[in-house]
NUTORSE-818223 format. One record per residue: x, y, z of N, C-alpha, C in turn; residue number from 1; residue in three letters. Coordinates in nm, 3 decimals, m for minus. Last residue first. Example, Ala and Ser with C-alpha at 12.3 -4.5 7.8 and 13.67 -1.06 7.14 Angstrom:
// residues 2
+---------+---------+---------+---------+---------+---------+---------+---------+---------+-----+------+
|    n.c1 |    n.c2 |    n.c3 |   ca.c1 |   ca.c2 |   ca.c3 |    c.c1 |    c.c2 |    c.c3 | pos | code |
+---------+---------+---------+---------+---------+---------+---------+---------+---------+-----+------+
|   1.285 |  m0.225 |   0.708 |   1.367 |  m0.106 |   0.714 |   1.290 |   0.003 |   0.787 |   2 |  ser |
|   1.319 |  m0.569 |   0.780 |   1.230 |  m0.450 |   0.780 |   1.320 |  m0.330 |   0.780 |   1 |  ala |
+---------+---------+---------+---------+---------+---------+---------+---------+---------+-----+------+
***
This chain:
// residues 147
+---------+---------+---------+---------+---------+---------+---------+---------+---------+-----+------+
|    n.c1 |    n.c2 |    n.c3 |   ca.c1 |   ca.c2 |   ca.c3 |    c.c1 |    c.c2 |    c.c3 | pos | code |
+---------+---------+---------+---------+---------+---------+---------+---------+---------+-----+------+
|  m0.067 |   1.314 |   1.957 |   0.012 |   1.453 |   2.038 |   0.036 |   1.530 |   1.977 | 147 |  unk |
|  m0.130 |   1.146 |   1.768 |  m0.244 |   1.223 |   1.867 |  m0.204 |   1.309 |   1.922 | 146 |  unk |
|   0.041 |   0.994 |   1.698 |  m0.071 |   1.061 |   1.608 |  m0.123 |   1.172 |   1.679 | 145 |  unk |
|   0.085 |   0.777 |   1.938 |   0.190 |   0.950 |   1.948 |   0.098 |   1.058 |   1.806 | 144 |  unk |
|  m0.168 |   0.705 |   1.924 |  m0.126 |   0.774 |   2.003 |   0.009 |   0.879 |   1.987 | 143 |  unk |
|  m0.122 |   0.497 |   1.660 |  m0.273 |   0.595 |   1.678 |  m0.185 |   0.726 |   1.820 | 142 |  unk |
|   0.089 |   0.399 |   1.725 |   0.090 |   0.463 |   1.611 |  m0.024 |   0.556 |   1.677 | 141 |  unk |
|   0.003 |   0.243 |   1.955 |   0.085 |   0.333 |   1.975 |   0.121 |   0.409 |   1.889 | 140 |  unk |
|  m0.176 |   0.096 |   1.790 |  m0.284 |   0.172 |   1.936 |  m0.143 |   0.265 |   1.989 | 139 |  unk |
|  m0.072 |  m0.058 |   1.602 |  m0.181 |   0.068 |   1.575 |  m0.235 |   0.148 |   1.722 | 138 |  unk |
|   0.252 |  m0.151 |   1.526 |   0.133 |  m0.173 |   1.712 |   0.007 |  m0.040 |   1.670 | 137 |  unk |
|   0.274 |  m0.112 |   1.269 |   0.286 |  m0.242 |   1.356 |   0.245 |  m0.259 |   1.453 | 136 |  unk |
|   0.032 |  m0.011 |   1.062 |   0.108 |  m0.018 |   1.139 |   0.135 |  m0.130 |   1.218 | 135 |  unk |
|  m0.165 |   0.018 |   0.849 |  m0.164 |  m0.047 |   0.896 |  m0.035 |  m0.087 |   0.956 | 134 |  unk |
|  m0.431 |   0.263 |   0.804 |  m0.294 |   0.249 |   0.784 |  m0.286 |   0.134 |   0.830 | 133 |  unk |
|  m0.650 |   0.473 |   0.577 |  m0.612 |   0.315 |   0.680 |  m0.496 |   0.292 |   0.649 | 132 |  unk |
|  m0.835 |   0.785 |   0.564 |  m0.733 |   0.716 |   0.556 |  m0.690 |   0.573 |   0.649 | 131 |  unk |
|  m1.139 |   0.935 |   0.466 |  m1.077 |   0.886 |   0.569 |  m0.939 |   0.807 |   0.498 | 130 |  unk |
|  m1.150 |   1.141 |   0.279 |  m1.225 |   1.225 |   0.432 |  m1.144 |   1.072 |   0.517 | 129 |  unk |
|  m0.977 |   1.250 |   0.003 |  m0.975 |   1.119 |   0.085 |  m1.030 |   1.154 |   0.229 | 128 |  unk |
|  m0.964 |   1.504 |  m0.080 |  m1.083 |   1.437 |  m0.178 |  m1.137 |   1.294 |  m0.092 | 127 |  unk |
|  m0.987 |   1.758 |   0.171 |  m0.955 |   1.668 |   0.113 |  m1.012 |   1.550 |  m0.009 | 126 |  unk |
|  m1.083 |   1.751 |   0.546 |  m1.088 |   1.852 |   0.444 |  m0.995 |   1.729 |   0.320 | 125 |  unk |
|  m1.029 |   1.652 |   0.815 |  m1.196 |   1.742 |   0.793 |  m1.223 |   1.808 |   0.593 | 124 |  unk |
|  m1.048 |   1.303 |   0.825 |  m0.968 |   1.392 |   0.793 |  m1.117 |   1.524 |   0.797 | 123 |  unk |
|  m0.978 |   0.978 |   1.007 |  m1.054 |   1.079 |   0.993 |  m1.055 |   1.239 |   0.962 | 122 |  unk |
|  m0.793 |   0.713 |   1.026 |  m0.786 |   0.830 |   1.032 |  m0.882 |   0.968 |   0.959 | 121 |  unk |
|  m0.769 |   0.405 |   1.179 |  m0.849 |   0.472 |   1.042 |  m0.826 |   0.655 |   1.111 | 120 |  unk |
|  m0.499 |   0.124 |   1.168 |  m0.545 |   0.286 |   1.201 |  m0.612 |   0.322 |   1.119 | 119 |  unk |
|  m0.594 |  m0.193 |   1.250 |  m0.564 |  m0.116 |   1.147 |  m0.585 |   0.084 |   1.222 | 118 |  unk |
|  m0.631 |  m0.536 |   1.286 |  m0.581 |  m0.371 |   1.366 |  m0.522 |  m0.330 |   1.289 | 117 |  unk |
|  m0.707 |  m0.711 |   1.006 |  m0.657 |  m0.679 |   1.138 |  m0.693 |  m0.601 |   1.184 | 116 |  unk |
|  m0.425 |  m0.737 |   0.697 |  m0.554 |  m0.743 |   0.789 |  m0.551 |  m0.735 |   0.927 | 115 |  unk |
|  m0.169 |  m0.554 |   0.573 |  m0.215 |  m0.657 |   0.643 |  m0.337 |  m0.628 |   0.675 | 114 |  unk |
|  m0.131 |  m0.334 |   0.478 |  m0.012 |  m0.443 |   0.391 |  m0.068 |  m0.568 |   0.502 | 113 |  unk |
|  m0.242 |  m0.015 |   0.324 |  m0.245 |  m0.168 |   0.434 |  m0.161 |  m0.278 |   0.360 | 112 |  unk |
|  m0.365 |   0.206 |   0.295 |  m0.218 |   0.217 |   0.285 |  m0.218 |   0.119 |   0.358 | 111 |  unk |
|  m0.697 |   0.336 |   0.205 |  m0.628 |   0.245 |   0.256 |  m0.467 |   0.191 |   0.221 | 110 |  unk |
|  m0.918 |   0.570 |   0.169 |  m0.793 |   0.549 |   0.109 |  m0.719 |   0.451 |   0.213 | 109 |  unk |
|  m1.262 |   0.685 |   0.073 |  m1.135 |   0.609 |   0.173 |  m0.992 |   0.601 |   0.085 | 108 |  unk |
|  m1.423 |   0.784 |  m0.039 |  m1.356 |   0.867 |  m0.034 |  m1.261 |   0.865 |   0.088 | 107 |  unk |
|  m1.465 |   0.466 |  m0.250 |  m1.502 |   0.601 |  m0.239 |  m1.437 |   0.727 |  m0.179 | 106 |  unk |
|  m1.157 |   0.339 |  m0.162 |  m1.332 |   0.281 |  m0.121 |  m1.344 |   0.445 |  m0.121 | 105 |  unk |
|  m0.889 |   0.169 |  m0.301 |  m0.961 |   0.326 |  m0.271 |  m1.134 |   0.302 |  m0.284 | 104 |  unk |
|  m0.564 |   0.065 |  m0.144 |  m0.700 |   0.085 |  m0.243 |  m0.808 |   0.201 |  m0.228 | 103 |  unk |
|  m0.276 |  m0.076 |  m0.182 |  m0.320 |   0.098 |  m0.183 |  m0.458 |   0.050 |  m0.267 | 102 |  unk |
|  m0.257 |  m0.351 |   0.000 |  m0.209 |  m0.258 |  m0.103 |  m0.279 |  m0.127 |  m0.074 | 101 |  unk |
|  m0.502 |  m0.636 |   0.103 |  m0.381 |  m0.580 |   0.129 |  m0.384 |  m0.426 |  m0.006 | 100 |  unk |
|  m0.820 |  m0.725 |   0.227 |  m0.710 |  m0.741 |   0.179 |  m0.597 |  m0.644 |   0.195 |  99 |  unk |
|  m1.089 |  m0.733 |   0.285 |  m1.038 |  m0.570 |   0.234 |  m0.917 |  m0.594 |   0.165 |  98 |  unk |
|  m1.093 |  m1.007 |   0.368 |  m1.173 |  m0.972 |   0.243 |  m1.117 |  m0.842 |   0.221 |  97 |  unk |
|  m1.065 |  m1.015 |   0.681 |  m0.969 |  m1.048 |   0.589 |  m0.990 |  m1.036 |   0.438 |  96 |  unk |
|  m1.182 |  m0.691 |   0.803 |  m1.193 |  m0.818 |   0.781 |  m1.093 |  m0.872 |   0.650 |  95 |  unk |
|  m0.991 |  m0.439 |   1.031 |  m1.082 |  m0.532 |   0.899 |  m1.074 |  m0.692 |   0.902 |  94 |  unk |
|  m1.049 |  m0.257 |   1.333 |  m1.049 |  m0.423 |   1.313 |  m1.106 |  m0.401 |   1.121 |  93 |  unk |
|  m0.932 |   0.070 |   1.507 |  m1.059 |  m0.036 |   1.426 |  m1.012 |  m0.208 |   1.359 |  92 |  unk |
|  m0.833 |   0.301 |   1.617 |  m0.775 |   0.190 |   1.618 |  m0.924 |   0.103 |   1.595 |  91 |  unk |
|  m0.861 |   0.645 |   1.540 |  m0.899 |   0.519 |   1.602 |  m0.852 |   0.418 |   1.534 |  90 |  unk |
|  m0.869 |   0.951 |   1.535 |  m0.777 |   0.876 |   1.494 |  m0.858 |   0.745 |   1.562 |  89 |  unk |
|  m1.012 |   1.293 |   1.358 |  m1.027 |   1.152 |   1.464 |  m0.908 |   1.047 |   1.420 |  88 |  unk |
|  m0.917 |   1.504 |   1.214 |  m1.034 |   1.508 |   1.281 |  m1.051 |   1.412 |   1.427 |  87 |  unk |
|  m0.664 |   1.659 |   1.053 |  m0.674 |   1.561 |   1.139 |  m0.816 |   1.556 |   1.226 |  86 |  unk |
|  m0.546 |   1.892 |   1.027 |  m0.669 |   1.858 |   0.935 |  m0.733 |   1.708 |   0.965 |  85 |  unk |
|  m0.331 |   1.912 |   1.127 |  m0.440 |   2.059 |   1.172 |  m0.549 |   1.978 |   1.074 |  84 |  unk |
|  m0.180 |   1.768 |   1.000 |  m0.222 |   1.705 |   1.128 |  m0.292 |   1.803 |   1.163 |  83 |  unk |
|  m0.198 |   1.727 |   0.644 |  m0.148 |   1.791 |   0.733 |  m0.232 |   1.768 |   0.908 |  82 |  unk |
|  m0.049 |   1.417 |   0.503 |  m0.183 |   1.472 |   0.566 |  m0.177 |   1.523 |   0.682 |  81 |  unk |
|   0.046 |   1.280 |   0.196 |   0.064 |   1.382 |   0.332 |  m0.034 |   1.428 |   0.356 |  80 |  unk |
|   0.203 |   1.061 |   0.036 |   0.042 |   1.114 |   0.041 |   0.090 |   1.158 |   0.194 |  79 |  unk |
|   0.446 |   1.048 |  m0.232 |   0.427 |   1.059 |  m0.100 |   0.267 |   1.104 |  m0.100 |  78 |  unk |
|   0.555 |   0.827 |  m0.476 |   0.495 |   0.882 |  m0.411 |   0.487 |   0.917 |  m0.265 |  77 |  unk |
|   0.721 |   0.621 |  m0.605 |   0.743 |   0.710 |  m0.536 |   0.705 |   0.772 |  m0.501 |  76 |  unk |
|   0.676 |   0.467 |  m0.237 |   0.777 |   0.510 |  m0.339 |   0.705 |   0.469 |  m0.498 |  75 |  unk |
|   0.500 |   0.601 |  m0.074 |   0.472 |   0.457 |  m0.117 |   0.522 |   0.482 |  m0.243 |  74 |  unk |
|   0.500 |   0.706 |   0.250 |   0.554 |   0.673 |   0.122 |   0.516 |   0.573 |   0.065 |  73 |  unk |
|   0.278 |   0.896 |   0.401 |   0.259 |   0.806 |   0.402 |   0.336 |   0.770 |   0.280 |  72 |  unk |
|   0.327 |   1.145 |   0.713 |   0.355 |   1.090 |   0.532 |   0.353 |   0.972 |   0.538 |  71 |  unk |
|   0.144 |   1.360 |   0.849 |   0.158 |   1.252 |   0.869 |   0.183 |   1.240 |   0.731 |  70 |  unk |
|   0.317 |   1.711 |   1.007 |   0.222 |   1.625 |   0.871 |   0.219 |   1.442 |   0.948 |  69 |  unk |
|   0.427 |   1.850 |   1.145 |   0.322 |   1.927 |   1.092 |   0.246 |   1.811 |   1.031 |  68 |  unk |
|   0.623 |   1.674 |   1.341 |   0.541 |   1.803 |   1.383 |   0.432 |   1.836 |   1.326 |  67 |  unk |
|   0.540 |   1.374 |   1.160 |   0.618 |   1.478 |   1.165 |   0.564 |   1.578 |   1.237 |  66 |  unk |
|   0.553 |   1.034 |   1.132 |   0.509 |   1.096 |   1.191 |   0.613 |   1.207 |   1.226 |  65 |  unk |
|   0.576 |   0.837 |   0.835 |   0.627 |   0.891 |   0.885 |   0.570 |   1.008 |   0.974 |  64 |  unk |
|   0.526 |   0.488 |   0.699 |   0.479 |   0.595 |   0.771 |   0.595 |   0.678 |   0.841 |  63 |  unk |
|   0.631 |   0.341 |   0.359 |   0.683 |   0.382 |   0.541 |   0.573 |   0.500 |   0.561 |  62 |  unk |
|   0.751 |   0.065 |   0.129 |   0.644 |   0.193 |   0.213 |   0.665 |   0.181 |   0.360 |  61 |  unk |
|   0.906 |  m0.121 |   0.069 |   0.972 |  m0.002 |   0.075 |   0.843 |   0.123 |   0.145 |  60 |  unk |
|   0.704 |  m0.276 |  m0.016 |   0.788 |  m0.323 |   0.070 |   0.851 |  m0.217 |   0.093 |  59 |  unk |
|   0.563 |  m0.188 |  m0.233 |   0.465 |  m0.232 |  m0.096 |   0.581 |  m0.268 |   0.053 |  58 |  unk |
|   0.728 |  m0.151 |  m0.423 |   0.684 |   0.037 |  m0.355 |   0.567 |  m0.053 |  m0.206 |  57 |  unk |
|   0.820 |  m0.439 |  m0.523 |   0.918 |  m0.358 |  m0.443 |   0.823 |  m0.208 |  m0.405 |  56 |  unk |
|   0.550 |  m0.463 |  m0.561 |   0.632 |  m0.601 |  m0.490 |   0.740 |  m0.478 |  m0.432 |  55 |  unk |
|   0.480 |  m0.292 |  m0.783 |   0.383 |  m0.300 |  m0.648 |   0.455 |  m0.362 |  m0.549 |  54 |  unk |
|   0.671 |  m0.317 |  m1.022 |   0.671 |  m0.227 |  m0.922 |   0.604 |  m0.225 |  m0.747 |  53 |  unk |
|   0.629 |  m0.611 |  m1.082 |   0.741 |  m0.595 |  m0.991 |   0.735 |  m0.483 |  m0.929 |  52 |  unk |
|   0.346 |  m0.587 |  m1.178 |   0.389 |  m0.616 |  m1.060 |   0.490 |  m0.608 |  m1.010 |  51 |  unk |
|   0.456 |  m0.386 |  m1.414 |   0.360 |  m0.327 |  m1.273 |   0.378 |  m0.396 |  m1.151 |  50 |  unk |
|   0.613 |  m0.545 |  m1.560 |   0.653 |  m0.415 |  m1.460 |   0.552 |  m0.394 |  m1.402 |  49 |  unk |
|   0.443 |  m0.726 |  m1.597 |   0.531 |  m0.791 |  m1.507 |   0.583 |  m0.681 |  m1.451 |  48 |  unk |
|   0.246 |  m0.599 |  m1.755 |   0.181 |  m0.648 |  m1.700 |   0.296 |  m0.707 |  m1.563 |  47 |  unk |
|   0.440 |  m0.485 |  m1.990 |   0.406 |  m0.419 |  m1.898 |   0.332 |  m0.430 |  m1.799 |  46 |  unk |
|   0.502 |  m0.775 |  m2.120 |   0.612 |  m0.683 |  m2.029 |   0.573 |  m0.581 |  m1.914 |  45 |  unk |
|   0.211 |  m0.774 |  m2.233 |   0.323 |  m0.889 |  m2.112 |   0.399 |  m0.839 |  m2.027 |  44 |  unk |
|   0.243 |  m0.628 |  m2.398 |   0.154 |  m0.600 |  m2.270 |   0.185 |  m0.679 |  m2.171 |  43 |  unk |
|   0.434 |  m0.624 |  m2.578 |   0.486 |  m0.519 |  m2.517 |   0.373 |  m0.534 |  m2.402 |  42 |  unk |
|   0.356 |  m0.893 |  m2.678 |   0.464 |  m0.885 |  m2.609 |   0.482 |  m0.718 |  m2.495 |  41 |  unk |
|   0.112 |  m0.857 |  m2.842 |   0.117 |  m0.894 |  m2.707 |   0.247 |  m0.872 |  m2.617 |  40 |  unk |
|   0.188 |  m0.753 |  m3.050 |   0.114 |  m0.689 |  m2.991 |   0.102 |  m0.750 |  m2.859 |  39 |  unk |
|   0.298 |  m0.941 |  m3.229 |   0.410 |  m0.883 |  m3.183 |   0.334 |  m0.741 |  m3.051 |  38 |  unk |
|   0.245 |  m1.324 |  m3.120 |   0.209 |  m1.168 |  m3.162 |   0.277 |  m1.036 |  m3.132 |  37 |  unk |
|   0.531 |  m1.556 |  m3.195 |   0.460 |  m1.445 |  m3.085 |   0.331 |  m1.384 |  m3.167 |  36 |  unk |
|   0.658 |  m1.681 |  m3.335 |   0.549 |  m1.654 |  m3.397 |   0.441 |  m1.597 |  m3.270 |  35 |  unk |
|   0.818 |  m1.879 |  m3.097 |   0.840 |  m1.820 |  m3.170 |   0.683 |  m1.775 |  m3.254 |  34 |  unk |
|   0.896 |  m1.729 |  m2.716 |   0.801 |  m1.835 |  m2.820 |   0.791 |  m1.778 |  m2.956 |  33 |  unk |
|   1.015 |  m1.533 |  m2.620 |   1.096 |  m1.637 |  m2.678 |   0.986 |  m1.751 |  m2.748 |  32 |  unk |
|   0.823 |  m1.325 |  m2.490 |   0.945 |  m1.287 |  m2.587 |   1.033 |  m1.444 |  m2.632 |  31 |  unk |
|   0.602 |  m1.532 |  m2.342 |   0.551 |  m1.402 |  m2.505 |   0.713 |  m1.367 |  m2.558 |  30 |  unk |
|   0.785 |  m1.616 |  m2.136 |   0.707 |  m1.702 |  m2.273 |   0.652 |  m1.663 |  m2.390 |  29 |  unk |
|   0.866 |  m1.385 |  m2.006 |   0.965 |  m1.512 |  m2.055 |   0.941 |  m1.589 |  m2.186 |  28 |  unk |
|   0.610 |  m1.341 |  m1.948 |   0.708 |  m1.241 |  m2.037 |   0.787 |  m1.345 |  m2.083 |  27 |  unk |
|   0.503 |  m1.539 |  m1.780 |   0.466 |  m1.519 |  m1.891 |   0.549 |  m1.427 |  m1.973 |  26 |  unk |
|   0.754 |  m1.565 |  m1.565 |   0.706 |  m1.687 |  m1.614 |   0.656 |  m1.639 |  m1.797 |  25 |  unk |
|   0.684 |  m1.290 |  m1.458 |   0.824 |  m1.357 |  m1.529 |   0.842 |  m1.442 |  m1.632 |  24 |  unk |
|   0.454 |  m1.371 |  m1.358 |   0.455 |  m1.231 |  m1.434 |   0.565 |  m1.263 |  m1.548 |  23 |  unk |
|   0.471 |  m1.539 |  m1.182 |   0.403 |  m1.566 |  m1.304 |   0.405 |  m1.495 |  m1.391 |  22 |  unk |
|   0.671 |  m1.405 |  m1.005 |   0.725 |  m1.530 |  m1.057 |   0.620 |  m1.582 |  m1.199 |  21 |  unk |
|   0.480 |  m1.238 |  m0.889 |   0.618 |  m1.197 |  m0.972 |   0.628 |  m1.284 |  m1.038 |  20 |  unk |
|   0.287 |  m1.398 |  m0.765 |   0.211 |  m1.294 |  m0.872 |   0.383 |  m1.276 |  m0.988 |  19 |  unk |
|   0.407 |  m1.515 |  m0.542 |   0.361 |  m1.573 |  m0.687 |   0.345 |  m1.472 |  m0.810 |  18 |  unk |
|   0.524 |  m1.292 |  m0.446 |   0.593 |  m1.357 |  m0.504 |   0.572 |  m1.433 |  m0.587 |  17 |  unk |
|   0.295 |  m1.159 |  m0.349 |   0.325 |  m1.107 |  m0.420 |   0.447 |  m1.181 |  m0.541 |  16 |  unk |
|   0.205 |  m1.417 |  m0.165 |   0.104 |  m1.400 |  m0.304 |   0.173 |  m1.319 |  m0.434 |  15 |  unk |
|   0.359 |  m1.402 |   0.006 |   0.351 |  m1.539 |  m0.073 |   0.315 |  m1.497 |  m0.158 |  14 |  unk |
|   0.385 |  m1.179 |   0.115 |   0.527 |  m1.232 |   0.082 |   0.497 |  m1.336 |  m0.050 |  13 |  unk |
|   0.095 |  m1.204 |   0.221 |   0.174 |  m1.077 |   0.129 |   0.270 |  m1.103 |   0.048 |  12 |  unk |
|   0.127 |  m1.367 |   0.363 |   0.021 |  m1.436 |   0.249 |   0.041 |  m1.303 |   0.144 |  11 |  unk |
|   0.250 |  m1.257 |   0.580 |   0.279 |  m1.381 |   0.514 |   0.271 |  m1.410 |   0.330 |  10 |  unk |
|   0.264 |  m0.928 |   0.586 |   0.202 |  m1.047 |   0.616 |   0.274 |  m1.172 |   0.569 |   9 |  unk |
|   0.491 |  m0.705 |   0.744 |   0.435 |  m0.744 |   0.550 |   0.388 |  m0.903 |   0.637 |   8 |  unk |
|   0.466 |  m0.378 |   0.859 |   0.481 |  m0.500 |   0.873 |   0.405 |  m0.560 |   0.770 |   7 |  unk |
|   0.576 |  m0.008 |   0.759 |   0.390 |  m0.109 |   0.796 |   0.480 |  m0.286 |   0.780 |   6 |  unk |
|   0.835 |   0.143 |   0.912 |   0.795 |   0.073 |   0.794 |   0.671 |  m0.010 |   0.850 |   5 |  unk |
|   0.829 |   0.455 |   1.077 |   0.774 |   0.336 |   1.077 |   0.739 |   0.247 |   0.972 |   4 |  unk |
|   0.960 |   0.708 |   1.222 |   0.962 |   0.645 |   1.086 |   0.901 |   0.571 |   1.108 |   3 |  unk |
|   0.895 |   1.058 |   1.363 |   0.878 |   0.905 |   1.404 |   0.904 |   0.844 |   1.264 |   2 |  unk |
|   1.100 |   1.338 |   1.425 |   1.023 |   1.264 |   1.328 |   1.025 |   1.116 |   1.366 |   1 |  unk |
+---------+---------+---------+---------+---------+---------+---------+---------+---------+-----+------+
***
């Protein structure tokens, strides 16, 4: 089995950390300001757990290349994609606009934590027909993929 944690950009580090730190910032300020609404508080909170979740399941995600499957963690979830279902693998270029995280272009699915050289993976069967990874050397990801 190959492991491979996806490499975290800069503007990853930076943004997610802002995003935390404002998240914090506002919970901090809905539970101790007095004459809150008592309806806002619980969305605050749950507006800072999401981001803290995304901050720690974007940093903890790993590709894993197996005999039968390709796994893609993105704690806690796993997305597996059996390699008999594997159509095409190529090494392709985004533009800095697709951005980063787990997103979903119609019946794409992108697992990227950077712009760039990216792996797109071409599936024959599935709700997701293509998958983007974004590995640390994509043209040696793409290849052992391939054996």
């Amino acid at each position: 089995m190959y492991v491979e944690k996806p490499p975290k950009s800069l503007w990853l580090s930076a943004g997610l950390t802002i995003a935390l730190v404002a998240a914090g910032f506002a919970t901090w300020t809905a539970v101790t300001t007095p004459n809150t609404p008592t309806g806002i508080v619980p969305i605050v909170v749950g507006v800072f757990a999401a981001a803290a979740y995304f901050v720690a399941a974007l940093y903890f995600m790993e590709y894993r290349i197996t005999a039968t499957d390709l796994q893609i963690v993105y704690p806690p979830f796993t997305f597996r994609i059996a390699r008999r279902s594997i159509r095409a693998v190529r090494v392709r270029s985004t533009p800095w606009w697709m951005g980063v995280g787990v997103k979903i272009f119609g019946r794409r699915i992108a697992f990227t934590t950077r712009w760039g050289q990216i792996v797109e993976i071409e599936k024959d069967s599935g709700v997701f027909r293509q998958v983007w990874l974004s590995p640390e050397d994509p043209e040696r990801f793409a290849d052992r993929l391939k054996k």
